[in-house]
C-alpha positions as CSV (number, residue, x, y, z in Angstrom):
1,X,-1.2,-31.5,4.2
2,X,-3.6,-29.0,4.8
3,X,-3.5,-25.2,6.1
4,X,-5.7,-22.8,7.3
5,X,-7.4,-20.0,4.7
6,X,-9.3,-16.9,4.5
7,X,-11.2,-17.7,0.8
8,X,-14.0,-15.8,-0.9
9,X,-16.6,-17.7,-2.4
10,X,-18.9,-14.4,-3.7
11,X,-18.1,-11.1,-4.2
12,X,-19.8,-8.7,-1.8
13,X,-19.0,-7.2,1.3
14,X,-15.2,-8.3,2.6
15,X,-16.3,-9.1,6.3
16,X,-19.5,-11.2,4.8
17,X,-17.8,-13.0,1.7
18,X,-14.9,-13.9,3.8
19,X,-14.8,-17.5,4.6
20,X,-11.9,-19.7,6.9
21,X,-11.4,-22.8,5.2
22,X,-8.8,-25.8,5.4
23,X,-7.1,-25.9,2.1
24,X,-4.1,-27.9,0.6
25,X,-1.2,-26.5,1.1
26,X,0.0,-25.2,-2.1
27,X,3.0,-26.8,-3.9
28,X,5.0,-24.7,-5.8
29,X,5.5,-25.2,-9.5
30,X,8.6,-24.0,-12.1
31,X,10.1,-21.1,-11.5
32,X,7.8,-20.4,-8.2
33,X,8.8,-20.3,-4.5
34,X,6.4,-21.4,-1.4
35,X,6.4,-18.9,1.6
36,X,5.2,-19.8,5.0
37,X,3.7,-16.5,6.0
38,X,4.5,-14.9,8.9
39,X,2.6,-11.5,8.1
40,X,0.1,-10.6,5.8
41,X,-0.7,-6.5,5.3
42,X,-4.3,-5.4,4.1
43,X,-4.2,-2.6,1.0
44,X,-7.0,-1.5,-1.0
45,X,-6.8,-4.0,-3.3
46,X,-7.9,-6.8,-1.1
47,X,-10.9,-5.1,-0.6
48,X,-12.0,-4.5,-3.9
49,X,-10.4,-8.2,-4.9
50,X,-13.4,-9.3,-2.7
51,X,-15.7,-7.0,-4.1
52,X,-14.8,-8.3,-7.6
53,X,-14.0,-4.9,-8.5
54,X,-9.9,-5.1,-9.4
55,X,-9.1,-6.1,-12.8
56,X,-6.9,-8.8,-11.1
57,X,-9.4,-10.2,-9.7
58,X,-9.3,-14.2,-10.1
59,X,-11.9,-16.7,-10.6
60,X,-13.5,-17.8,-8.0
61,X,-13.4,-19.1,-5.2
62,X,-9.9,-17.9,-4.3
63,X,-7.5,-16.5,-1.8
64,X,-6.8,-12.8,-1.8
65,X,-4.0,-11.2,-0.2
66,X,-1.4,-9.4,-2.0
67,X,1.4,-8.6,0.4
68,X,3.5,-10.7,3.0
69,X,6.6,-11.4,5.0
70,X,7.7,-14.9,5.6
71,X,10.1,-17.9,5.2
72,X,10.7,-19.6,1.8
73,X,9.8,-23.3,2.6
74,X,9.7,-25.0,-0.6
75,X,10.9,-24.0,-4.6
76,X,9.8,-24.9,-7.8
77,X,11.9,-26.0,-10.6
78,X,14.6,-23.3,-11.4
79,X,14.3,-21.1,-8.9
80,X,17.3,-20.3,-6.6
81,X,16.2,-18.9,-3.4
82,X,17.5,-20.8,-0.2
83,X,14.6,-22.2,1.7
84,X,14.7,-20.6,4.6
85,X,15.2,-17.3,3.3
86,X,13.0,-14.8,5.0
87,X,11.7,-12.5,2.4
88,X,8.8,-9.4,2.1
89,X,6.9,-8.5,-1.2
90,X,3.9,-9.7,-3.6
91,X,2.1,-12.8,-3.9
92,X,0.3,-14.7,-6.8
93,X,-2.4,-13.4,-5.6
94,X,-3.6,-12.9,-9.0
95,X,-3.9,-17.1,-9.6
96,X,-6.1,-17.0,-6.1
97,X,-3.1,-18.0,-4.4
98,X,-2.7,-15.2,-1.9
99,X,-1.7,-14.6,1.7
100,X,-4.2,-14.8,3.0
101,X,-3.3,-18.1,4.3
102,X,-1.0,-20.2,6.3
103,X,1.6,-20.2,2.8
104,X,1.3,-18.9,-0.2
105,X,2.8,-19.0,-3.6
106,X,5.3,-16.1,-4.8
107,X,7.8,-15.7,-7.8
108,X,11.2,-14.7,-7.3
109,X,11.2,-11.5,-9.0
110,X,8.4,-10.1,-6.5
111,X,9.9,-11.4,-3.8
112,X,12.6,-9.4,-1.6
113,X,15.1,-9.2,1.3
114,X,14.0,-8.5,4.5
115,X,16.9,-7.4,7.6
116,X,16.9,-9.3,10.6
117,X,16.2,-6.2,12.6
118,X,13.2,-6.1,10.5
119,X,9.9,-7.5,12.5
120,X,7.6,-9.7,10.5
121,X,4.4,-7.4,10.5
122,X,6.7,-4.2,9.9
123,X,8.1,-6.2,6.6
124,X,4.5,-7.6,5.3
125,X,3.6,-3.6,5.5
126,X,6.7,-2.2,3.4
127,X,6.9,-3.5,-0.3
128,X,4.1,-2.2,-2.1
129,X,3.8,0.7,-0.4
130,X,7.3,2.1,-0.6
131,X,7.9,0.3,-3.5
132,X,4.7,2.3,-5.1
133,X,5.5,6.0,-3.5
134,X,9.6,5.3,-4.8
135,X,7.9,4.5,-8.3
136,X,5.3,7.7,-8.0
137,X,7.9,10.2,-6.2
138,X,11.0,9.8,-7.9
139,X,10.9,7.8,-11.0
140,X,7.5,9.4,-12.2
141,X,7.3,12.3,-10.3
142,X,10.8,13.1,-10.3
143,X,10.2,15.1,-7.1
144,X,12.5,17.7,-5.9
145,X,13.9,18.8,-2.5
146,X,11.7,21.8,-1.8
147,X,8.9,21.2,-3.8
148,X,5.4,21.1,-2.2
149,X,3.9,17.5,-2.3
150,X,0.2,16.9,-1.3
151,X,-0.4,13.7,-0.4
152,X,-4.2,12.9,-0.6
153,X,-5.5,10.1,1.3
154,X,-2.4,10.9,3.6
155,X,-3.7,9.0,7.1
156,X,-3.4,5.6,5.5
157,X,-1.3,2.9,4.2
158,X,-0.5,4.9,0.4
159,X,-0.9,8.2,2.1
160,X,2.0,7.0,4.5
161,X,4.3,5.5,2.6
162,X,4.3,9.0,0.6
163,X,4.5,11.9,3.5
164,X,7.8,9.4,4.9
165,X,9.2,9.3,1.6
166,X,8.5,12.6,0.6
167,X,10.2,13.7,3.4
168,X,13.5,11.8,3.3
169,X,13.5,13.2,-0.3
170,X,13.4,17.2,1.1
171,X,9.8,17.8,-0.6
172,X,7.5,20.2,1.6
173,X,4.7,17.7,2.8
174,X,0.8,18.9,2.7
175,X,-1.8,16.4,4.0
176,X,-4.5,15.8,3.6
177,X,-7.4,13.9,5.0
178,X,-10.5,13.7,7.6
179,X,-11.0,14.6,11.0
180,X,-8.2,15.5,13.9
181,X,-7.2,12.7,15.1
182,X,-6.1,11.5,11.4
183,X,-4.5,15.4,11.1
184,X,-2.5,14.5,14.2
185,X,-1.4,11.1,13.0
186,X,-0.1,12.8,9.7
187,X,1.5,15.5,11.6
188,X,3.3,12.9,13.4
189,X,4.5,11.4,10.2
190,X,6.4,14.6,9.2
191,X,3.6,16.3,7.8
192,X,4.4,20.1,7.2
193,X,0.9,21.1,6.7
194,X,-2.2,19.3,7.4
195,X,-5.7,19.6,5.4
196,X,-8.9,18.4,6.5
197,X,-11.0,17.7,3.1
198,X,-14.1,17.8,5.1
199,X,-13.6,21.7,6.1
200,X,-14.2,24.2,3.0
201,X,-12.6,24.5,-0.1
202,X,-9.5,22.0,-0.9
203,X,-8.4,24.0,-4.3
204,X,-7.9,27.3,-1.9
205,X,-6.3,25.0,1.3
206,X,-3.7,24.4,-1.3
207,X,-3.1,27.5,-2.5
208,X,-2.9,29.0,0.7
209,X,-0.3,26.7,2.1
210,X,2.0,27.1,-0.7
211,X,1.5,31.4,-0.7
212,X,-0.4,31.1,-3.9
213,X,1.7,28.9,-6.0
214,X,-0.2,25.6,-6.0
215,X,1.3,21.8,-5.7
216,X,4.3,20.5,-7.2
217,X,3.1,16.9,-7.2
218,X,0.0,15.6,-6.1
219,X,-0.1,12.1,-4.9
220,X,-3.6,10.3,-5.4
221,X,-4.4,7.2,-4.2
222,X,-8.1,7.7,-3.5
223,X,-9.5,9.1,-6.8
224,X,-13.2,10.5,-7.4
225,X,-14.3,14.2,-6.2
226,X,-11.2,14.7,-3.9
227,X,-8.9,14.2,-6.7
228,X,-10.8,16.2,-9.1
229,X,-10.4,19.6,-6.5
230,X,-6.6,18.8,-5.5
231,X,-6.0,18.7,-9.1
232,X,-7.6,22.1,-9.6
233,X,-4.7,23.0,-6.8
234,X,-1.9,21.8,-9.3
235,X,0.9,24.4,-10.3
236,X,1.8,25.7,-13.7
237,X,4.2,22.5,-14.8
238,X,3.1,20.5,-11.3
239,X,2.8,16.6,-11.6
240,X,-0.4,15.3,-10.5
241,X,0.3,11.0,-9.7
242,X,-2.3,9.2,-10.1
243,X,-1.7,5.9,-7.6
244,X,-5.0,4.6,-6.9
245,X,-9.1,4.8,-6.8
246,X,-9.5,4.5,-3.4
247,X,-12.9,6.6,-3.5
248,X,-13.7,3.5,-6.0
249,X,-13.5,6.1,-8.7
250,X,-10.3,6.8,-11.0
251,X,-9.7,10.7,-11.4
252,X,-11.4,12.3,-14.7
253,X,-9.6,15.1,-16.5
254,X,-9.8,17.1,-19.5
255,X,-7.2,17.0,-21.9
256,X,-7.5,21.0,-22.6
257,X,-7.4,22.2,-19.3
258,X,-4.4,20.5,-18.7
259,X,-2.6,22.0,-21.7
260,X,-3.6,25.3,-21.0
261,X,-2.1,25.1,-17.5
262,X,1.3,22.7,-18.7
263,X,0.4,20.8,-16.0
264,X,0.7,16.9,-16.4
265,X,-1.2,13.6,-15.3
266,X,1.1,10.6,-14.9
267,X,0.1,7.0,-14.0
268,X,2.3,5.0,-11.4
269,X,2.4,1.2,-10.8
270,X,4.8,-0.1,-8.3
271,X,5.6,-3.0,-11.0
272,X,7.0,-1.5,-13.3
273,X,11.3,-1.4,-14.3
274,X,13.7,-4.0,-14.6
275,X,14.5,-6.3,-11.4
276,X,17.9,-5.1,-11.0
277,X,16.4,-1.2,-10.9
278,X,13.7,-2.7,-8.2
279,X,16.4,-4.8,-6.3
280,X,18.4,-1.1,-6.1
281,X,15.4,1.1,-5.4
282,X,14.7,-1.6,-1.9
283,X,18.0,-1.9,-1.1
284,X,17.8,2.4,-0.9
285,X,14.6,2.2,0.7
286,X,16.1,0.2,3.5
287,X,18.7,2.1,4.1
288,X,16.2,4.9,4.6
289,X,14.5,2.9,7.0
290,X,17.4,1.8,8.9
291,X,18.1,5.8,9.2
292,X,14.3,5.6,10.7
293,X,13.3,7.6,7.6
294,X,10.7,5.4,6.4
295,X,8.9,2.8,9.2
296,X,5.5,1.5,8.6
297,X,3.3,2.6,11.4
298,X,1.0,-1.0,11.7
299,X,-2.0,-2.4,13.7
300,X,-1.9,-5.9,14.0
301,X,-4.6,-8.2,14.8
302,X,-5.0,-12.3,14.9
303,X,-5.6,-14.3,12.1
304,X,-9.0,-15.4,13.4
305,X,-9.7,-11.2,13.0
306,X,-8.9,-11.1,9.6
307,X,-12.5,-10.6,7.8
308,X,-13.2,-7.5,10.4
309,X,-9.5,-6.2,9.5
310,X,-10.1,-5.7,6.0
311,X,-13.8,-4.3,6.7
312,X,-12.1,-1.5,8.7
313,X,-9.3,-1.0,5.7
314,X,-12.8,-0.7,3.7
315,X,-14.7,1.7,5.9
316,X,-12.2,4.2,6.0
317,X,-11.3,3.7,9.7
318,X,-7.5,2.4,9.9
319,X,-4.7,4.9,10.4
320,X,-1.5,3.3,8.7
321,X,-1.3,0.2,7.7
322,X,-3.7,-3.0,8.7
323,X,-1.6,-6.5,9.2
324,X,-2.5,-9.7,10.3
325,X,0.1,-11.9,12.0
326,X,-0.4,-15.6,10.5
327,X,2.1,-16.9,12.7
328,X,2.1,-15.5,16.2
329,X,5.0,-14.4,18.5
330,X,5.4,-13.5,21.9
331,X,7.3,-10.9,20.7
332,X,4.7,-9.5,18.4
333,X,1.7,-10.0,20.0
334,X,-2.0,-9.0,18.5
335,X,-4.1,-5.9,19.5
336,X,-7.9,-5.7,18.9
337,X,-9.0,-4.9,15.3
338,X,-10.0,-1.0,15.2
339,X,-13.6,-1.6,13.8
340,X,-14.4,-3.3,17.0
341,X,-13.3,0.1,19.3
């Protein structure tokens, strides 16, 4: 059996070193599980896995895509998940075995329940984020009702997942990101306060948001100069998380200034905890979403688009989160890829 595939070959460019292939069909070995995809969602990730820039990156050629929603079709020796099941979460992308793809290889402990109610490309766009902002916001960050949050990077997937979460937790949302119509979109997210890094000085937007005081927790997903100002912005005894290098640089930071200021500099991956703290964290999360506290905001596009859908996740240009639907419903039809308007 054979199956369609989106593989890179060279790193370079995602919408150049993206290449549709017919592959085997993956068979899934002990203690792995087979998903037919239904939805695949576009992060970050994927884009530097094809640049060869993500320490995960596999050897080559291989198939990237880290996060999906679909139906378990086939299990490997001791694994006891019902084929059929319809779950969300990570793949072994890691291997080269990603979604991008008709299936795709997962592991039980990454993979997790998804509610009827729950549409495919809504699902493929909720683990890792949520997953990542729970980790940042509350287990890390320990954020508290009231607080000011900045969100950098705030218009798309991360960014999301963090002004929705931060919200259902009580926390005073700032924004922050470029142009209006990315303002708006955060603003309709439950933004308190919107920032547009283009215009002036970050450090004193922050500041004179919160009447002087400065940010409680800073979350950064994008890394580089933007970070390096919010942080500036930081309060006495603030949290500043650092998620991800979106900018394609990691923050920098001095060890002295951040003692003479009791401020602190935490790392946050989504991966770590025990599975029975991770089963309870979703399980939370989707009774937030069910309260329509926390739902993805997605553009989905054909699989035949997929190349040009993580170009736009690359350039900058996608508001919320990017998926591709694998296997098309009337119910949840395709619109055109954004890098194409």
């Amino acid at each position: 059996m054979s199956m369609r595939a989106w593989q890179v070959h060279e790193h370079g460019s995602p919408g150049e070193v993206l290449q549709q292939a017919e592959l085997p069909v993956p068979q899934p070995g002990p203690g792995e599980l087979r998903v037919q995809v239904a939805s695949v969602a576009i992060g970050m990730p994927d884009v530097f896995l094809c640049r060869g820039t993500y320490r995960l990156t596999p050897t080559l050629p291989f198939v990237p895509g880290q996060e999906v929603c679909g139906v378990v079709d086939a299990v490997g020796e001791g694994v006891d998940v019902a084929v059929g099941t319809r779950v969300m979460g990570v793949t072994s992308f890691f291997d080269g075995r990603g979604g991008f793809a008709d299936s795709t290889i997962m592991y039980p402990a990454t993979a997790y329940r998804v509610p009827d109610s729950m549409p495919s490309n809504v699902a493929a766009a909720f683990r890792i984020g949520y997953s990542t902002a729970w980790t940042g916001l509350v287990r890390r960050g320990q954020l508290q009702s009231g607080e000011w949050l900045v969100v950098l990077g705030a218009a798309g997937g991360s960014g999301m997942s963090a002004i929705q979460l931060g919200r259902a937790l009580g926390a005073r949302v700032i924004a922050v990101a470029a142009g209006e119509e990315k303002l708006a979109f955060c603003k309709r997210l439950g933004a308190e306060v919107v920032i547009d890094r283009r215009k002036g000085s970050l450090r004193d937007a922050i500041f004179a948001a919160t009447n002087g005081r400065g940010a409680d927790v800073i979350y950064d997903p994008v890394g580089g100069a933007t970070a390096a100002e919010a942080l500036q912005a930081l309060a006495s005894f603030g949290r500043f998380l650092v998620v991800g290098f979106a900018s394609g640089a990691w923050l920098q930071v001095s060890g002295g200034d951040l003692t003479l200021s009791n401020r602190s500099v935490i790392g946050v991956i989504a991966h770590a905890g025990t599975p029975d703290e991770h089963a309870s964290a979703h399980e939370t999360m989707l009774s937030l979403a069910a309260d329509g506290k926390l739902e993805p905001v997605v553009t989905a596009v054909a699989f035949d688009e997929l190349p040009r859908a993580v170009e736009a996740v690359a350039t900058g240009t996608v508001m919320g989160k990017m998926v591709v639907r694998v296997a098309t419903t009337t119910a949840e039809r395709p619109q055109p890829c954004p890098s194409r308007r």
